[in-house]
N, C-alpha and C positions, 0 to 999 in steps of 0.2 A: 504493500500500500504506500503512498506517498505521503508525503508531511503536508497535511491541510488544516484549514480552521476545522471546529469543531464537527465533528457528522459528517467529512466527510471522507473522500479518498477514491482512488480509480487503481481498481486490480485487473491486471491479465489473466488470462484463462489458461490459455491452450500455449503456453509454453513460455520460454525467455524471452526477457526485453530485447528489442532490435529496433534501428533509427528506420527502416524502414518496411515496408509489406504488411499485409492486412491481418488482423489480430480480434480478437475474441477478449471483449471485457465487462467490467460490472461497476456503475459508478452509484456508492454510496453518497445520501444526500439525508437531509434531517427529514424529508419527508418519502422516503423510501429509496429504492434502487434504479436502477438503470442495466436493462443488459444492451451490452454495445456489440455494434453499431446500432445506431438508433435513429428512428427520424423524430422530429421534434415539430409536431403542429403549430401554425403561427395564428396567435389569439392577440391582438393586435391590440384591442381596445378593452381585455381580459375577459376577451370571448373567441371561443375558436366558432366563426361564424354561425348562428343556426344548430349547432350540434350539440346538448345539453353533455355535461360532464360524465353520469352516467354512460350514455352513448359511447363519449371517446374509450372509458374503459373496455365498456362491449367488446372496441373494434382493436382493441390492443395498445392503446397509447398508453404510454409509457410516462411522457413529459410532455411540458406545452410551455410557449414562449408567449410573451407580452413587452410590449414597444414601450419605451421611456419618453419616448418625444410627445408621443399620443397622449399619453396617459396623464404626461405632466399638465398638458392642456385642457385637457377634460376626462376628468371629474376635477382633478388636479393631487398631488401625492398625498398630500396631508390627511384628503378626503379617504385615497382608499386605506393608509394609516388607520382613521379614525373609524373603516368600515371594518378593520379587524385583518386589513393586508389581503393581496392578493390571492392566498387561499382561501380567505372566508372569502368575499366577493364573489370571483370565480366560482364557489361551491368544488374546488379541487382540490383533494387531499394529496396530490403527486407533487412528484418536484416541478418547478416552472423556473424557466432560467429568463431574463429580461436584456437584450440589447439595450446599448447605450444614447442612443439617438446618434451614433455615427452613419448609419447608411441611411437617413436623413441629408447627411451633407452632399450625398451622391442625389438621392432621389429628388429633393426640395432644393434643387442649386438654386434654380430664378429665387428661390424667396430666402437666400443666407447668404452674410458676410462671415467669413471665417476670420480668425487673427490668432494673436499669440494666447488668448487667455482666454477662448473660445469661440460657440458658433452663435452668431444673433439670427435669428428668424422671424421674417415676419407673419404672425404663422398664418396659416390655412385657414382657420374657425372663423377670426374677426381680425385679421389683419394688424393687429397689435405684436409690437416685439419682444420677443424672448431668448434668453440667452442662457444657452448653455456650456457649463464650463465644468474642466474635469471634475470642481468640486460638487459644483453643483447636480452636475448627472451623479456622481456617487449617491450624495443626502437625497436622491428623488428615490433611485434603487432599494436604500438602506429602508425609505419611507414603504414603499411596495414592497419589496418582504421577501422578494424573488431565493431561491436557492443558490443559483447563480446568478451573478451579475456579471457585466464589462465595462470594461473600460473604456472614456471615452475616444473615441478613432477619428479620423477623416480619410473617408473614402471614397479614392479617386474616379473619378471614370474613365471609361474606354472608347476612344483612343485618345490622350492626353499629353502632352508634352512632357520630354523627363524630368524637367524642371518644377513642373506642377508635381510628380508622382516623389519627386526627392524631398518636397516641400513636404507632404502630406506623410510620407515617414518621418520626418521629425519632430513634426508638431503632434503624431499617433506617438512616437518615443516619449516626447517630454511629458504627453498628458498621461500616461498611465504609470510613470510615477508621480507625478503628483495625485493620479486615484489612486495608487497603491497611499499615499500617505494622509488621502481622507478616507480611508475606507476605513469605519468603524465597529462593523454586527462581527463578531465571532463565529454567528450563524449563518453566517453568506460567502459563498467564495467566487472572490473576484478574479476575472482571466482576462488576459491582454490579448489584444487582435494585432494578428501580423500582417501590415500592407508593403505596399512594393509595385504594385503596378504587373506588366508581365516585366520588371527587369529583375533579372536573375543575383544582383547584384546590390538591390536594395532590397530584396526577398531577404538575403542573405543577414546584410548589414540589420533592417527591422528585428528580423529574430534573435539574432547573436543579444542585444542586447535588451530586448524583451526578456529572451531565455536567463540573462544577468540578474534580471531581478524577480528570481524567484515564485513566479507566479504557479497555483498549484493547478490552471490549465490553460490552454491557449490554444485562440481559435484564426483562422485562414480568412482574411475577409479580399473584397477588394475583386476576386472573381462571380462572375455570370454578371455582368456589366455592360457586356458588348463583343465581349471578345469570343474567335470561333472556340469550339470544343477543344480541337487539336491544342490552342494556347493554352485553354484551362489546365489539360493535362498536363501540359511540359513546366508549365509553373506552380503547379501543388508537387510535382516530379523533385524540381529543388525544393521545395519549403519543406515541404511534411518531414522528410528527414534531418531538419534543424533541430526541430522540437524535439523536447527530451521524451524519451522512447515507456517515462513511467509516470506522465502526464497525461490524462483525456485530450484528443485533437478534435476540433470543431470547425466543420467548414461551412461558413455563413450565407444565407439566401442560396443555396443551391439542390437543385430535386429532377432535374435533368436524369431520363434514366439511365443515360450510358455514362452521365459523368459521375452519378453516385455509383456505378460500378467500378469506374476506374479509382475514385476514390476510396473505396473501401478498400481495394487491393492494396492501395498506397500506404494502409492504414489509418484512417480519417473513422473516427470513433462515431460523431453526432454532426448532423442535418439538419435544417432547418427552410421552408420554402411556403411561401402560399399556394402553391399551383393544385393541390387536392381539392382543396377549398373556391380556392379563384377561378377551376377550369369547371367545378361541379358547380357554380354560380351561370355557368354560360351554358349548360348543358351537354359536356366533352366529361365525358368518362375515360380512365385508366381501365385496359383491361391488360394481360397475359400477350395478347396479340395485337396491343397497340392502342391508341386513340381513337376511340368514335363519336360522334355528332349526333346525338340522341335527336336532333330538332329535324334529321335528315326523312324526308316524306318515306326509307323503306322501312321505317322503324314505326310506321303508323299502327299497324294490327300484329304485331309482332310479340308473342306471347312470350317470348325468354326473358330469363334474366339478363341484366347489364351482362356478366361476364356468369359463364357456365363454369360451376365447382367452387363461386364463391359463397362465404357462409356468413357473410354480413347482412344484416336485420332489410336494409334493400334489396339486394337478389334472394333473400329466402321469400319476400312477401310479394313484391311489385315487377311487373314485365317492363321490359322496355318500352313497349306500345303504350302502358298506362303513363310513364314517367315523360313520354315526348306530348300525350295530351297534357302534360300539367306546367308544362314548360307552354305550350300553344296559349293555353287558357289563363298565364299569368297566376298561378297557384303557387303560392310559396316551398308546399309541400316539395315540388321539385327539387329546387337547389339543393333543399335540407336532404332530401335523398340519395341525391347523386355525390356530395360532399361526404356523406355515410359510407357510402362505396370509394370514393377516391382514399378516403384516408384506411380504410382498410387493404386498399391495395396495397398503400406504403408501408404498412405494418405487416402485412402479409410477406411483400417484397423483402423488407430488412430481417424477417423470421426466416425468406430460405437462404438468407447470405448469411444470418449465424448457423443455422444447422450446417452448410456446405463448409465452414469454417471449423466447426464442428467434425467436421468426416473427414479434413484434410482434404477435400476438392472442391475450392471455390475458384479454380482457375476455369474449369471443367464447366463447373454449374452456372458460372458467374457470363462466361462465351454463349451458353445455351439460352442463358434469359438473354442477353440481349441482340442472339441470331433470330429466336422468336419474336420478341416486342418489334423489331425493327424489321423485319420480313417484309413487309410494304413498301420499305424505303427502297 
């Protein structure tokens, strides 16, 4: 186990430490376990859209994440403080880890000025500014109650000048010590984001001295940005082997299925993405055999389930034919169904890359899911 604040710690399974290849693990938290790799639902506003928390259990969720920028803005931190923190709210008794409002600085560029002591926003709601600074993201974090928290970041977009990307590792350097030295809960543990842009060379330089200060996990930010696939890979290729090999690694905003494959090989522990949620909002299902468009006219009278053999509470009850009239008819029931279904795929998906992990062939098993998923392409 690692030296963490209280409750917690990330053990290997299936053999010794090594800087790089995919691995089998289990990350203790005060509010229960984690087996890794893991995908991590995004509950943005301390809701994972539509899907009551019982639900996420049903379907295998493990952990669920919630946004600091969001959050600070409405309801505001104090408020969910004073509602009893992020797990009573929620009604989730699992661990919930909380981004820092750094991929804010990417998504909301029109509406931030960055500088040396932080990001001002004008925000989104009413147009008023807000400023968040390493300290201040930490006391929002410490105020939501999160399990894990991060440190503040700034991350770049794709494609960006090196000069922009060199800026943006040093100001992610200098902020996350100074969140390591506002971080207060003993019951949170806080992890630094490593950016870099795709330069192999500021990948490099961000971690080395992330990894200097001791943080007891640390997450990959900065990719699924813009950049093709081929670049994701060759840039988690150098970084993931920085990070020390008896740390949890986290790779942020990303759910791509062929790049959560290659990350997993890399050894990339935990995940995090809207797209179960955001794609089941539009009526585009995850199945075994790729993407379909439930809204498409031959899915009119069409008795199956979403995807054939899955065991989630939507393909055991409702056909596809019924699920593309509720989408037609503007019925909310849809989204919340198809959202039911995506995010069980993810947890289905990351259940056969630890058993394959498990059996010693996830090179094997890992080539096969995505010769299948991707067979249309």
């Amino acid at each position: 186990m690692t030296t963490s604040p209280e409750g917690f710690g990330w053990q290997r399974l299936d053999g010794p430490t090594s800087p790089g290849g995919p691995r089998l693990g289990r990350l203790a938290t005060p509010h229960g376990t984690v087996d890794t790799p893991a995908f991590v639902p995004v509950g943005t506003k301390a809701t994972v859209k539509g899907v009551r928390p019982e639900t996420l259990r049903e379907v295998g969720v493990q952990i669920v994440l919630a946004n600091t920028y969001h959050l600070a803005l409405r309801p505001g931190a104090e408020v969910v403080r004073d509602l009893g923190g992020l797990h009573a709210m929620m009604g989730w008794d699992g661990p919930i880890l909380t981004d820092s409002g750094g991929f804010q600085v990417f998504s909301l560029a029109r509406l931030r000025r960055v500088t040396e002591e932080g990001v001002t926003f004008r925000n989104h709601v009413d147009g008023a500014e807000m400023t968040l600074a390493p300290e201040s993201a930490v006391a929002i974090q410490n105020d939501l109650g999160a399990d894990v928290i991060m440190a503040l970041d700034v991350c770049a977009p794709y494609p960006c000048p090196r000069e922009e990307a060199e800026e943006a590792v040093r100001l992610t350097v200098a902020w996350a010590a100074r969140c390591r030295d506002a971080h207060r809960r003993t019951d949170q543990a806080l992890w630094g984001i490593v950016q870099g842009g795709v330069h192999q060379d500021l990948r490099r330089a961000c971690a080395e001295r992330l990894v200097a200060m001791d943080f007891p996990g640390y997450a990959v930010g900065g990719l699924s940005v813009g950049e093709e696939h081929g670049q994701l890979c060759e840039t988690l290729g150098w970084t993931v082997p920085l990070l020390p090999p008896d740390r949890p690694r986290y790779l942020m905003g990303v759910g791509e299925v062929r790049d959560v494959v290659v990350a997993v090989g890399l050894g990339v522990d935990l995940f995090d993405c809207v797209l179960p949620t955001r794609n089941g909002r539009n009526a585009c299902a995850f199945t075994a055999d790729g993407m379909i468009r439930l809204k498409n006219e031959r899915f009119r009278t069409d008795r199956g389930p979403v995807e054939e053999g899955c065991d989630c509470p939507t393909c055991r009850r409702f056909s596809r034919g019924t699920i593309r009239h509720l989408f037609a008819a503007g019925e909310m029931l849809g989204p919340i169904l198809l959202s039911i279904h995506n995010l069980r795929f993810f947890t289905r998906l990351f259940g056969r890359l630890r058993d394959a992990l498990r059996q010693g062939r996830f090179e094997a098993e890992g080539q096969a899911l995505l010769d299948r998923y991707y067979r249309s392409d």
